[in-house]
MIBABA-947376 format. One record per residue: residue number from 1; x, y, z of N, C-alpha, C in turn. Coordinates in steps of 0.05 Angstrom, whole numbers, plus 5000, padded with zeros to 4 digits. Layout:
N
 num  nxx  nyy  nzz caxx cayy cazz  cxx  cyy  czz
 NUM    X    Y    Z    X    Y    Z    X    Y    Z
...
end
This chain:
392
 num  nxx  nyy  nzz caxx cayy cazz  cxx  cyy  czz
   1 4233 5118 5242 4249 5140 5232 4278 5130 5227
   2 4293 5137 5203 4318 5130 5201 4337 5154 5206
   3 4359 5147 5210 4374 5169 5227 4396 5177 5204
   4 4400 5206 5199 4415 5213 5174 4436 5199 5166
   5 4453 5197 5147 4474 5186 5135 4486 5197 5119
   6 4505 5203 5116 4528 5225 5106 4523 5205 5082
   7 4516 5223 5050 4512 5210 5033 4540 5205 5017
   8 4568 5210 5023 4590 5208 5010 4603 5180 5017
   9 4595 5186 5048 4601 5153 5067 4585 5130 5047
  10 4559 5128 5047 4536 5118 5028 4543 5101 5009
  11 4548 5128 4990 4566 5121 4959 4592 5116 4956
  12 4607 5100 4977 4626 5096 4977 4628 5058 4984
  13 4646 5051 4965 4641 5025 4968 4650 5008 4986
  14 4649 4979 5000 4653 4965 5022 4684 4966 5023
  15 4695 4962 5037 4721 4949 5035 4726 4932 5024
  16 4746 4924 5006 4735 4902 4988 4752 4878 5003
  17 4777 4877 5023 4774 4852 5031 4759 4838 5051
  18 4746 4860 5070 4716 4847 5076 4701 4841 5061
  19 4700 4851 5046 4672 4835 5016 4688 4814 5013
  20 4709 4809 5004 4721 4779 4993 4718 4757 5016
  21 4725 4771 5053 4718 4751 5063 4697 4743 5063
  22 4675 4753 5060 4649 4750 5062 4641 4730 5050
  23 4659 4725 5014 4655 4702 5006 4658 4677 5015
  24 4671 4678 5039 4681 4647 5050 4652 4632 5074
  25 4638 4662 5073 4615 4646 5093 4594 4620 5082
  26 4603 4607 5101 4579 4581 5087 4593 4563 5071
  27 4618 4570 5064 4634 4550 5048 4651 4532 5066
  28 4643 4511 5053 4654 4481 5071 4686 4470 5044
  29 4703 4471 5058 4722 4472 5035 4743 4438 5044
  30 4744 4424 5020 4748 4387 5021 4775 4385 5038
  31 4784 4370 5049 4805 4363 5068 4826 4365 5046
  32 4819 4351 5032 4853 4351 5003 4846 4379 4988
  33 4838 4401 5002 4832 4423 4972 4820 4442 4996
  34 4852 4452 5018 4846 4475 5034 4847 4497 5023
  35 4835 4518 5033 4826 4548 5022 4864 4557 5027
  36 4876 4567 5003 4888 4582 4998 4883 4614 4999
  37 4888 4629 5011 4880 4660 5012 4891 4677 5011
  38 4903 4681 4979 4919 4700 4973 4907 4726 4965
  39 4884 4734 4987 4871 4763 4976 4888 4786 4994
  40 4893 4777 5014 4909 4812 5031 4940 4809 5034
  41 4947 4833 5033 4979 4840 5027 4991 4846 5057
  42 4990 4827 5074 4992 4828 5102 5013 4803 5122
  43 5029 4813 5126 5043 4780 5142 5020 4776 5170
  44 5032 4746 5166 4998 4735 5183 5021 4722 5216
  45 5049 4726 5208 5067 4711 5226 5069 4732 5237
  46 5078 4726 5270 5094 4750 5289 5113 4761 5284
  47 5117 4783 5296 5149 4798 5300 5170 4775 5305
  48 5202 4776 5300 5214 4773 5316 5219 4771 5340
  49 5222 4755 5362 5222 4749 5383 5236 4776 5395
  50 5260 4775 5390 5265 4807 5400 5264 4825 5399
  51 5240 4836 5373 5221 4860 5377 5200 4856 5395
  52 5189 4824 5393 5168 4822 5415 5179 4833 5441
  53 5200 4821 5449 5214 4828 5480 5219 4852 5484
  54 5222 4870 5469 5229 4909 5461 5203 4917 5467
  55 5178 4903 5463 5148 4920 5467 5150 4908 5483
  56 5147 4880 5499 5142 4870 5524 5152 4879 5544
  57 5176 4894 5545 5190 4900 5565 5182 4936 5568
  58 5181 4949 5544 5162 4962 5548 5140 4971 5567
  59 5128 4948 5555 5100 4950 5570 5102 4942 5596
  60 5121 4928 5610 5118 4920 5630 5128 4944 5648
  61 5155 4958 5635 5181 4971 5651 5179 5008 5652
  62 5161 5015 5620 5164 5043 5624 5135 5056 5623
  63 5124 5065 5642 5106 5076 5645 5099 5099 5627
  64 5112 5115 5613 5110 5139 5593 5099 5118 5559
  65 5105 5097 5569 5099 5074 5548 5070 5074 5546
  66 5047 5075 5567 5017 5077 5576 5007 5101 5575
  67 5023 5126 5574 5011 5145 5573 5004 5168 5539
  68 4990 5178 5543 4998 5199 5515 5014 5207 5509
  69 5022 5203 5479 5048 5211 5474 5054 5241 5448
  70 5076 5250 5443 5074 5268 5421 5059 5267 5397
  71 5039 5290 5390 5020 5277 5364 5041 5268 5344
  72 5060 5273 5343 5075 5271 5313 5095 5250 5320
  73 5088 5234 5336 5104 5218 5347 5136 5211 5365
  74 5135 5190 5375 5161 5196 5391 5184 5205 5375
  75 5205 5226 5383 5224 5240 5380 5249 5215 5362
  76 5254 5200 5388 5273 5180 5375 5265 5160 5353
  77 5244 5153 5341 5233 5151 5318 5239 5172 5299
  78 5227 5189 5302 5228 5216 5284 5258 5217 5270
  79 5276 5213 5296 5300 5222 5287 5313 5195 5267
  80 5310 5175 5284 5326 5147 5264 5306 5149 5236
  81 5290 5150 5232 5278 5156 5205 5286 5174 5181
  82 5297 5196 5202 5303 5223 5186 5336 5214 5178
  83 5355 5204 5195 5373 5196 5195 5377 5168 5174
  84 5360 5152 5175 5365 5125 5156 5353 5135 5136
  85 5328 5149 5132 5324 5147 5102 5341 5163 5089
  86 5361 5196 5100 5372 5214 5091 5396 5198 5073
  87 5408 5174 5095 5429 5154 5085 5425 5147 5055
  88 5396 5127 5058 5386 5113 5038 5383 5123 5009
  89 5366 5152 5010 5354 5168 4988 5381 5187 4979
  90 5401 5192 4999 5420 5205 4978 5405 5246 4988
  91 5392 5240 5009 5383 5272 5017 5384 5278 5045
  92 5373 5301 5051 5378 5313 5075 5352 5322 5083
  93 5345 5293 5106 5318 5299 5114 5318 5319 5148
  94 5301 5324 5160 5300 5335 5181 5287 5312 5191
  95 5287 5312 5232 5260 5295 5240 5239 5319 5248
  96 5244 5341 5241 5219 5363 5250 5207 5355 5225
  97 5212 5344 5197 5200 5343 5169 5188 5306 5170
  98 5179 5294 5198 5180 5268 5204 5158 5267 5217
  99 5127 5258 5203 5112 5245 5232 5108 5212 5223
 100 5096 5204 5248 5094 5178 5256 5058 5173 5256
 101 5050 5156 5243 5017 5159 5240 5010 5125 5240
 102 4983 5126 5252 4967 5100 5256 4972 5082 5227
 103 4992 5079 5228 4993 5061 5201 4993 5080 5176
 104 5001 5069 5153 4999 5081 5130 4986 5096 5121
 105 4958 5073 5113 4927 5084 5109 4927 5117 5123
 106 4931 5112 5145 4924 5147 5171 4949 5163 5152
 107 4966 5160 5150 4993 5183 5136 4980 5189 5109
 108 4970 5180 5088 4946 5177 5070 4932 5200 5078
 109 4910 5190 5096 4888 5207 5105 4885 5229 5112
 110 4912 5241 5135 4925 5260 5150 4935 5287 5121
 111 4956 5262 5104 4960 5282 5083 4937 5300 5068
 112 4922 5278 5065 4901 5288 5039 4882 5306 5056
 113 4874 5303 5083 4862 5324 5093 4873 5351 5093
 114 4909 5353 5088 4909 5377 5086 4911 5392 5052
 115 4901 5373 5038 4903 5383 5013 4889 5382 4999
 116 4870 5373 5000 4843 5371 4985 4812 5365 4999
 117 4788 5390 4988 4772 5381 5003 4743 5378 4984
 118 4722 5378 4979 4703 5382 4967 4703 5391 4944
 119 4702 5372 4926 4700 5393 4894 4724 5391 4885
 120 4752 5376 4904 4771 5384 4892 4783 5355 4870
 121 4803 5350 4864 4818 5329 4849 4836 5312 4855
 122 4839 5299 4856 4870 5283 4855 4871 5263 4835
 123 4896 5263 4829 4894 5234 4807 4914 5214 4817
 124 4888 5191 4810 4911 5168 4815 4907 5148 4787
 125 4932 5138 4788 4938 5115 4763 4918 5090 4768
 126 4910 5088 4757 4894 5050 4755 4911 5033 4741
 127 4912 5010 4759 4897 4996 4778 4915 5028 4804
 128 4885 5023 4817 4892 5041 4839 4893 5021 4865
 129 4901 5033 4899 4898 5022 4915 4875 5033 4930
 130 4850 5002 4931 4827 5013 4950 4818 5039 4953
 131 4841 5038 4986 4826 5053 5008 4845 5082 5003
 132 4862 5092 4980 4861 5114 4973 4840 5125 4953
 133 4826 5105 4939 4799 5105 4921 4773 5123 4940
 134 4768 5106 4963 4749 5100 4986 4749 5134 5002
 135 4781 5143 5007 4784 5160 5032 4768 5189 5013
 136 4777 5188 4984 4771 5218 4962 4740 5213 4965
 137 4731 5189 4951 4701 5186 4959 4682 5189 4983
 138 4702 5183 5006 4685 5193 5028 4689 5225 5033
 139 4707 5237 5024 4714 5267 5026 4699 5277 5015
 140 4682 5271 4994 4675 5285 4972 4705 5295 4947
 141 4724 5282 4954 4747 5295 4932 4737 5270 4909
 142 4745 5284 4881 4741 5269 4854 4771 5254 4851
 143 4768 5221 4853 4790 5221 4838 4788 5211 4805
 144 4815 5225 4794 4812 5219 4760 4826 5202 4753
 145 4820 5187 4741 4839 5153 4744 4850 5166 4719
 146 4889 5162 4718 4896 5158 4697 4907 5123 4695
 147 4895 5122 4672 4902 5092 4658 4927 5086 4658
 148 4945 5065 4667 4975 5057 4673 4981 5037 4641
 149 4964 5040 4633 4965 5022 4611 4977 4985 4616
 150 4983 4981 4593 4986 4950 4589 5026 4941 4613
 151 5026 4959 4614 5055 4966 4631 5050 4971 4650
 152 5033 4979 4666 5023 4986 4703 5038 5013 4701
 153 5055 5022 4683 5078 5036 4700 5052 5067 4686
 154 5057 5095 4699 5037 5113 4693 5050 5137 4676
 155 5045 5146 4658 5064 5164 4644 5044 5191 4652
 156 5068 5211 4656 5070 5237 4663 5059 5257 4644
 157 5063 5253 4629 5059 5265 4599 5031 5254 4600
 158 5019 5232 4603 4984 5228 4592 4981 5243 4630
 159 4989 5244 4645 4971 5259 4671 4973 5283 4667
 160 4994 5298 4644 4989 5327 4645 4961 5341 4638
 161 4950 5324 4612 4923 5326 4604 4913 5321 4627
 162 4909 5310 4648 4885 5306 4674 4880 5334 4680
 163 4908 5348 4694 4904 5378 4707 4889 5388 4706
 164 4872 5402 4715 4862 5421 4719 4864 5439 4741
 165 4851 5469 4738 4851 5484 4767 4840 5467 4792
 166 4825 5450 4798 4820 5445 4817 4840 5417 4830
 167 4852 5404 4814 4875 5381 4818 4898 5393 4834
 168 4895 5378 4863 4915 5379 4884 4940 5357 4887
 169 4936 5343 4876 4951 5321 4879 4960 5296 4852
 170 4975 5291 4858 4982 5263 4849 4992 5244 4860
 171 4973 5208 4864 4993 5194 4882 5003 5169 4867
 172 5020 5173 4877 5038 5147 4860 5038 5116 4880
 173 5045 5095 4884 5051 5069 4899 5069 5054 4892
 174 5092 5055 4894 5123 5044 4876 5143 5029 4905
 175 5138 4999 4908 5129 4983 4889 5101 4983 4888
 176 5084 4976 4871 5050 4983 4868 5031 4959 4884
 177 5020 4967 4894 5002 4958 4906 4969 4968 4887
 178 4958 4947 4869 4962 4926 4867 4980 4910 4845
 179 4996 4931 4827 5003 4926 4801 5026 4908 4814
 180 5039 4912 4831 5074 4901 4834 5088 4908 4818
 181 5090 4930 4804 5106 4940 4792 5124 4956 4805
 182 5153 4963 4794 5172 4980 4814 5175 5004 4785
 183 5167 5028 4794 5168 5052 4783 5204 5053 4774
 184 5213 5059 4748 5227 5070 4745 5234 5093 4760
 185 5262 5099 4762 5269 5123 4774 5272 5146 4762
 186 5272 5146 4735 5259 5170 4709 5229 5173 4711
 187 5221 5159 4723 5180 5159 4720 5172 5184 4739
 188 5191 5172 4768 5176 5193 4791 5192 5213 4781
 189 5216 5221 4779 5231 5256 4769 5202 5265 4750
 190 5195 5252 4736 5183 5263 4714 5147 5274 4727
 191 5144 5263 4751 5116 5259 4757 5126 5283 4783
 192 5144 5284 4787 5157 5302 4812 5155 5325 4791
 193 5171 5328 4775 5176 5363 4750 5149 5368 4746
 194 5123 5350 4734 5097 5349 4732 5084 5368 4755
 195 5081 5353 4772 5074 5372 4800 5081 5396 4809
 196 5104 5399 4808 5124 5425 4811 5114 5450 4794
 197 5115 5438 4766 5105 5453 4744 5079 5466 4750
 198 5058 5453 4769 5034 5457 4762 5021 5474 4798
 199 5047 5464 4809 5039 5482 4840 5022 5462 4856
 200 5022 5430 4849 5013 5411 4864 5028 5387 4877
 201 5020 5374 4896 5030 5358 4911 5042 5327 4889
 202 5060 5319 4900 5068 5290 4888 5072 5276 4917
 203 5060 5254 4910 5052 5236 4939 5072 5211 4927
 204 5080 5201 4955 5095 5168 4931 5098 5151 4958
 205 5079 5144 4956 5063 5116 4982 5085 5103 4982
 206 5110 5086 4988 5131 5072 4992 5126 5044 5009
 207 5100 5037 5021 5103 5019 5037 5118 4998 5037
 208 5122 4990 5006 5134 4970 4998 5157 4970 4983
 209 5179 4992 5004 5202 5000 4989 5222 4970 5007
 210 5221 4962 5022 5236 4931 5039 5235 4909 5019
 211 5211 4919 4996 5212 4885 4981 5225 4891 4957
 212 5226 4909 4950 5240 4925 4921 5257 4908 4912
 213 5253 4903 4886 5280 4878 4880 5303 4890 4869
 214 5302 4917 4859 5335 4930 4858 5345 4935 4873
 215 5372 4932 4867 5391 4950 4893 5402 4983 4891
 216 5409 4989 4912 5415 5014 4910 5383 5039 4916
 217 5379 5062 4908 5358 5085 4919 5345 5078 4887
 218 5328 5070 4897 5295 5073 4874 5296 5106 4864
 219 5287 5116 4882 5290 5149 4866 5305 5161 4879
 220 5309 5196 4866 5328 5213 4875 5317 5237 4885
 221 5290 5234 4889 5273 5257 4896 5285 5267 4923
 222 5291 5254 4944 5299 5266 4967 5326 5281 4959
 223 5339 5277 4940 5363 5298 4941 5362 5311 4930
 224 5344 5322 4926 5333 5356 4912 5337 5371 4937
 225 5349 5397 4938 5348 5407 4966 5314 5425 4969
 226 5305 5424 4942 5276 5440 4950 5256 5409 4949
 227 5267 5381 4951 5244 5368 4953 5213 5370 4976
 228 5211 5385 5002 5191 5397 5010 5180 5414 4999
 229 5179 5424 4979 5164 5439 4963 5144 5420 4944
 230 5149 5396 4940 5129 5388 4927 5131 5358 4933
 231 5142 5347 4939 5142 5316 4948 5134 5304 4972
 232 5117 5287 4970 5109 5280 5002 5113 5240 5007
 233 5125 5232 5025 5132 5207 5013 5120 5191 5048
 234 5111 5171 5036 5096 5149 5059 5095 5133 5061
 235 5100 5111 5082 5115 5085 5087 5098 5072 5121
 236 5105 5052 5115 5087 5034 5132 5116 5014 5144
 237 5110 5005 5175 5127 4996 5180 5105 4965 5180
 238 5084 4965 5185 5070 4937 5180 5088 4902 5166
 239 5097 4919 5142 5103 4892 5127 5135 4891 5133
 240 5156 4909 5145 5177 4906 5144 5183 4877 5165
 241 5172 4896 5187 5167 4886 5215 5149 4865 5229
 242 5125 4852 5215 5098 4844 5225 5083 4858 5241
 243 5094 4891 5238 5074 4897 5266 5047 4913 5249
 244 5032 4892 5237 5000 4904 5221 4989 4906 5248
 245 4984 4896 5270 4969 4899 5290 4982 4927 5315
 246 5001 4933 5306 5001 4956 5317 5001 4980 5313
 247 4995 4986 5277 4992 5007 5264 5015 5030 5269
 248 5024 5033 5252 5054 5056 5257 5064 5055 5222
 249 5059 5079 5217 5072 5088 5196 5087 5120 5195
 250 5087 5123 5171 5100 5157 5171 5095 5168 5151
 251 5098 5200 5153 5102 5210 5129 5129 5229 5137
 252 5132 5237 5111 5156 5257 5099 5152 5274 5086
 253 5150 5303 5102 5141 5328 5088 5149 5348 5100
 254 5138 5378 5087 5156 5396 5104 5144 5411 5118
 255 5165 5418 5141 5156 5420 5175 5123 5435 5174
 256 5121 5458 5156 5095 5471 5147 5073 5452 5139
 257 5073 5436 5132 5062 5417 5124 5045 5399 5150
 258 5070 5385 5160 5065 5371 5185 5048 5394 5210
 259 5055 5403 5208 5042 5428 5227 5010 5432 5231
 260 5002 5422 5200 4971 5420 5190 4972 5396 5195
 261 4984 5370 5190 4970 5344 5190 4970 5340 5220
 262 4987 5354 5232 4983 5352 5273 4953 5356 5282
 263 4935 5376 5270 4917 5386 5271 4898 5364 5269
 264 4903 5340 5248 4882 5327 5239 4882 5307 5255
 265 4918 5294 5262 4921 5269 5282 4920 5272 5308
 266 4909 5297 5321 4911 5300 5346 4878 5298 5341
 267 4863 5307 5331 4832 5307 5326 4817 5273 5324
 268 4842 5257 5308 4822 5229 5304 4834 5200 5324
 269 4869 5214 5327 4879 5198 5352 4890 5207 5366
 270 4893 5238 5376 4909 5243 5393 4944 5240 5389
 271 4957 5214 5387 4981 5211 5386 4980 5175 5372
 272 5000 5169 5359 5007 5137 5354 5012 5112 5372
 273 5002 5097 5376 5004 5076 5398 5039 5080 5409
 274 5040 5076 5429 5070 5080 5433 5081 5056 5437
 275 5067 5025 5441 5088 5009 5438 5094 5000 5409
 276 5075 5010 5393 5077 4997 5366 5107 5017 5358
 277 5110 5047 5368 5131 5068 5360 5158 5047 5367
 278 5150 5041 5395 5179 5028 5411 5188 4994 5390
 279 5170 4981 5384 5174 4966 5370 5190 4973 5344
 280 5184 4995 5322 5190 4998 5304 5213 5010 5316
 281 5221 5030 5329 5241 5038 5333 5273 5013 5334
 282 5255 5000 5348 5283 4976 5361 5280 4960 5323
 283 5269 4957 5324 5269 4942 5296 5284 4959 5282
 284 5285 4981 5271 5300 4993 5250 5331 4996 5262
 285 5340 4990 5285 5360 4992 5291 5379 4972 5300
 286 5368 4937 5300 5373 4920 5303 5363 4895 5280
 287 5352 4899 5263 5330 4877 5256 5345 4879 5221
 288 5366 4901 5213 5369 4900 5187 5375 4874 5165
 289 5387 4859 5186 5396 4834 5165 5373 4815 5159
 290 5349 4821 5178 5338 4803 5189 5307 4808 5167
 291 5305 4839 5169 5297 4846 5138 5312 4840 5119
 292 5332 4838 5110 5337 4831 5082 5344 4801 5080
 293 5331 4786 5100 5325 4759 5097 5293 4761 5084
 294 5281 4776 5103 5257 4777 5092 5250 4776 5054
 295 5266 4802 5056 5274 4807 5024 5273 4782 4999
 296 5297 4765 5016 5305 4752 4994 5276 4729 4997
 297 5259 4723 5009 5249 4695 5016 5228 4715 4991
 298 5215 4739 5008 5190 4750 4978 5201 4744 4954
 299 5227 4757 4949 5238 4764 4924 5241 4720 4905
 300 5244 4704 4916 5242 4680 4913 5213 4674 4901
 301 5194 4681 4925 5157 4686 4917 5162 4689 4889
 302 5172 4714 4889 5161 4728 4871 5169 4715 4835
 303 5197 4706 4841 5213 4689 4824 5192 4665 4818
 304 5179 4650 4834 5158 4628 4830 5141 4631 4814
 305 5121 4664 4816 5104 4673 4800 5099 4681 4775
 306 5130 4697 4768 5135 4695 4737 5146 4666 4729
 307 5150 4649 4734 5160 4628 4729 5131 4610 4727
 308 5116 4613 4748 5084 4589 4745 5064 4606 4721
 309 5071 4637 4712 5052 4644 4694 5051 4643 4663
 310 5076 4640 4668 5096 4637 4637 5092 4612 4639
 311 5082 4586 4652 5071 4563 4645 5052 4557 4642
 312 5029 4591 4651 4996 4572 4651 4983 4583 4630
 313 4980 4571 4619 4964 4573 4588 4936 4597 4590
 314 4937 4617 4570 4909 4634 4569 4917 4655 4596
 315 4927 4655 4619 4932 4674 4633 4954 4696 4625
 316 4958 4714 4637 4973 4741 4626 4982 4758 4652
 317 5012 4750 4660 5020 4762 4674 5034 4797 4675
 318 5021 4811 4677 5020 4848 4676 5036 4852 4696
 319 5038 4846 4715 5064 4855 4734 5065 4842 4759
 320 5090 4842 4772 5095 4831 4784 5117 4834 4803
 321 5110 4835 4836 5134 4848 4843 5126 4853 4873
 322 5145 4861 4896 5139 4858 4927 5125 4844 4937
 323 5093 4840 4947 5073 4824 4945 5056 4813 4934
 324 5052 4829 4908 5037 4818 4890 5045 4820 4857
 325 5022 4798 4852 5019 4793 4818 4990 4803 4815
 326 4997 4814 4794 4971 4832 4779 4974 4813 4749
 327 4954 4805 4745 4944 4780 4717 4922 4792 4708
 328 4918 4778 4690 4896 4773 4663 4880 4740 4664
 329 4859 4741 4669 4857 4714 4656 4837 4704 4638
 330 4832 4684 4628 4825 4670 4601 4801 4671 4592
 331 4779 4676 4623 4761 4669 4621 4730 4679 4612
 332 4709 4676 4596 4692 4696 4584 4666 4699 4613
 333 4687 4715 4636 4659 4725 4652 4689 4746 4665
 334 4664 4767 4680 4684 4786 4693 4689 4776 4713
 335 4721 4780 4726 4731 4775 4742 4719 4773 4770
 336 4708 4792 4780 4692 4785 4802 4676 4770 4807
 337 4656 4760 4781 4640 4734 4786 4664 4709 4789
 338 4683 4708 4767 4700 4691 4773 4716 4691 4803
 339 4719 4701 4812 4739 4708 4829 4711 4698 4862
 340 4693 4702 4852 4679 4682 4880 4674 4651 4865
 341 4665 4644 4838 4674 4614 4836 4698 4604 4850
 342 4720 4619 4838 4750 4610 4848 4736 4599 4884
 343 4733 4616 4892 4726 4600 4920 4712 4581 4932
 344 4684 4576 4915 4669 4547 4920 4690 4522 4905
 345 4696 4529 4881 4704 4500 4861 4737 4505 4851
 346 4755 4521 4869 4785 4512 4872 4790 4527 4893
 347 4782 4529 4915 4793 4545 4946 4811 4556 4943
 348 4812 4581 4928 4830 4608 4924 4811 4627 4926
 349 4826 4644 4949 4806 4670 4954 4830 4689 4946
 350 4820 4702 4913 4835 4726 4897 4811 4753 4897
 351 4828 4775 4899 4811 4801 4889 4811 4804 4863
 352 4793 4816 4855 4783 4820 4822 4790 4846 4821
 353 4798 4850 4789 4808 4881 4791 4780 4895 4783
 354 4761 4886 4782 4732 4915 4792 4733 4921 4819
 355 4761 4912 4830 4764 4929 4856 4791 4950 4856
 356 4800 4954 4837 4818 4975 4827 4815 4981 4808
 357 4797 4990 4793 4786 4997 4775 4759 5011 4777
 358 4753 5031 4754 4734 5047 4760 4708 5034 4746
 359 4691 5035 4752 4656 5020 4751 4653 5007 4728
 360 4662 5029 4710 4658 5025 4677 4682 5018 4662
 361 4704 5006 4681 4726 4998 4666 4725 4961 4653
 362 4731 4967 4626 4732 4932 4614 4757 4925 4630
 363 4789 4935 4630 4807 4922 4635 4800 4910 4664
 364 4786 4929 4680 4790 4905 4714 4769 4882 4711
 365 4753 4885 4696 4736 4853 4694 4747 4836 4683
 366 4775 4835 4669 4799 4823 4661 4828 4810 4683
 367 4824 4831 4702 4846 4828 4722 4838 4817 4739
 368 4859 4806 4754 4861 4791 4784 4882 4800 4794
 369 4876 4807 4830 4901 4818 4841 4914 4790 4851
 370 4938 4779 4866 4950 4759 4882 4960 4769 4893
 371 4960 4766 4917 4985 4774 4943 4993 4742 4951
 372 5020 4747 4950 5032 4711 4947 5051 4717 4965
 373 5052 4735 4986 5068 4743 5010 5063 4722 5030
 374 5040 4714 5034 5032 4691 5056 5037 4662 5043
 375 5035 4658 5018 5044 4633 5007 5072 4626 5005
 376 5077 4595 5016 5093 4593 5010 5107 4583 4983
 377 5132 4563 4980 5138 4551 4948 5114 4526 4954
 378 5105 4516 4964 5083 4495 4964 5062 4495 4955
 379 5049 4519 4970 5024 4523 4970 5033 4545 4937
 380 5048 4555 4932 5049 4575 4903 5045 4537 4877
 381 5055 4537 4889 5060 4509 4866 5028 4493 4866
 382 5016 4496 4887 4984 4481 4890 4968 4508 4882
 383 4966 4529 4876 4952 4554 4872 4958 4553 4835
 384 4977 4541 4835 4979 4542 4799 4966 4516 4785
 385 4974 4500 4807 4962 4467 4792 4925 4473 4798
 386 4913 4479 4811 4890 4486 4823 4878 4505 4788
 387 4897 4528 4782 4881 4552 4764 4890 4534 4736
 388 4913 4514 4730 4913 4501 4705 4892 4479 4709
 389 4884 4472 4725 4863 4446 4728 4831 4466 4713
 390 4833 4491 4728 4798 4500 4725 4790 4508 4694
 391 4770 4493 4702 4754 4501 4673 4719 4508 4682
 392 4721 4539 4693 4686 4548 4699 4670 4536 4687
end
């Protein structure tokens, strides 16, 4: 007898950078021609030594550190968040309008549970990210891919046609994950008035607002004084900090709002790890310069990549920006078959865009994602000599 299976879970596809690792099983890769692995958008290095010593001491010294903590997370988080981003965005946030969630992905999940459920809509731009693809499909929510076109960037005006009565949402990713594109600050007003207009949510995933290569506030949405009426904004401390292994993110919404997503994070975790809270905390209050070192070393990456693509013949660089390059390349097979060659016969493990892309799309059997956050100028410079050498 087999034991039931939630058929939405089913029809929902693997994770795709477990499928990519998957390709590496069995592969024996040559001493001069090591596996390069620019498939996940993740620092693989530790914290700072003195964020380490901020959780170590922690863990050793405060006992409320081991125990359960507020579902919406610790207070003094809440507040330096509400406080630095109010600085940053040019608005006036609350920390009652502040939770703290298992990482990004969960502030994602938490939101959309309170806004959409069976039968309902959301739209997201393609190339989309994954495991916002993954979370609608396991919900049973439809998502409606609007096309970002040959620009990554998503126009407002082609998502008005998406709407319908049942469309709860729109989410945006600026800088994009996987496009690397940085959203104009006319794009989101416009995708913010869209929403507003229509009595639906505008979501704008931020994780990768630390790598942003302009200066000054990306958008102006927080200084709307009615921005809790329709904006909901979400950020990951993972990549600022290295703390991917302790999961701690947020969202930004209003207090009514949070009130419902308490409901959902007290149901699947109770409360957010609390040393990963204490870590991030000390980090945002000591560690600033130390991020915008970070800054400049990506922002260099990133300088390498438009620079190595604009030299490799038949490829087509689409955007580019925080951790990744989103490309085109030359070759007459879809990307995903290519994209496991790349791994037996030049040890590059890349994602194929039929993993941001919908089933029946030509453009992602065209695309390749790169996250070149873990590479350095060496190994970027051997990842280009490696794709001008191949000929499938």
């Amino acid at each position: 007898m087999t034991l039931p299976l939630n058929p939405a879970i089913a029809a929902t596809d693997p994770p795709p950078v477990m499928e990519a690792r998957r390709w590496l099983q069995g592969v024996t890769f040559p001493a001069d021609r090591p596996l390069i692995n620019v498939s996940q958008a993740a620092p693989v290095e530790s914290p700072p030594l003195g964020l380490r010593q901020a959780i170590a001491d922690a863990a050793l010294n405060d006992p409320n550190a081991h125990l359960y903590g507020p579902v919406l997370g610790l207070p003094a988080l809440r507040e330096e968040i509400a406080v630095q981003w109010s600085a940053a965005y040019g608005g006036t946030i609350d920390p009652a309008q502040v939770a703290i969630t298992q990482g990004c992905n969960q502030a994602f999940t938490a939101i959309m549970a309170t806004l959409a459920g069976p039968g309902d809509e959301v739209i997201l731009p393609t190339p989309w990210y994954f495991n916002h693809k993954m979370w609608l499909d396991m919900t049973s929510v439809t998502a409606v891919a609007l096309d970002a076109g040959p620009t990554l960037i998503p126009s407002a005006a082609e998502a008005q046609a998406l709407i319908t009565q049942r469309t709860k949402a729109i989410v945006l990713v600026s800088p994009n994950n996987p496009g690397g594109v940085e959203y104009p600050a006319e794009t989101l007003t416009a995708f913010r008035d869209l929403a507003r207009a229509h009595g639906i949510a505008l979501i704008v995933d931020e994780t990768y607002r630390d790598f942003d290569s302009r200066s000054g506030t990306p958008h102006d949405l927080f200084s709307d004084p009615d921005w809790p009426e329709t904006f909901i904004h979400l950020y990951s401390f993972s990549k600022a900090y290295r703390l991917t292994g302790h999961r701690v993110g947020a969202v930004i919404a209003s207090q009514g709002r949070l009130a419902e997503v308490e409901k959902f994070l007290d149901t699947v975790a109770i409360c957010p790890g609390q040393l990963g809270q204490i870590g991030a905390l000390w980090g945002m209050r000591n560690l600033r310069q130390w991020v915008a070192g970070e800054r400049d070393e990506i922002l260099a990456r990133r300088r390498a990549m438009v620079e190595g693509f604009a030299a490799l013949n038949g490829w087509k660089l689409l955007g580019c920006g925080a951790y990744f390059a989103y490309v085109e390349h030359p070759f007459d097979m879809a990307s995903d078959a290519l994209c496991k060659r790349l791994v037996a016969e030049a040890s590059l493990l890349m994602l194929p865009g039929t993993m941001f892309q919908p089933e029946d799309s030509a453009a992602g059997k065209r695309q390749i994602r790169i996250a070149f956050a873990n590479v350095d100028a060496a190994g970027i410079a051997e990842m280009f000599r490696r794709l001008a050498a191949y000929v499938p």
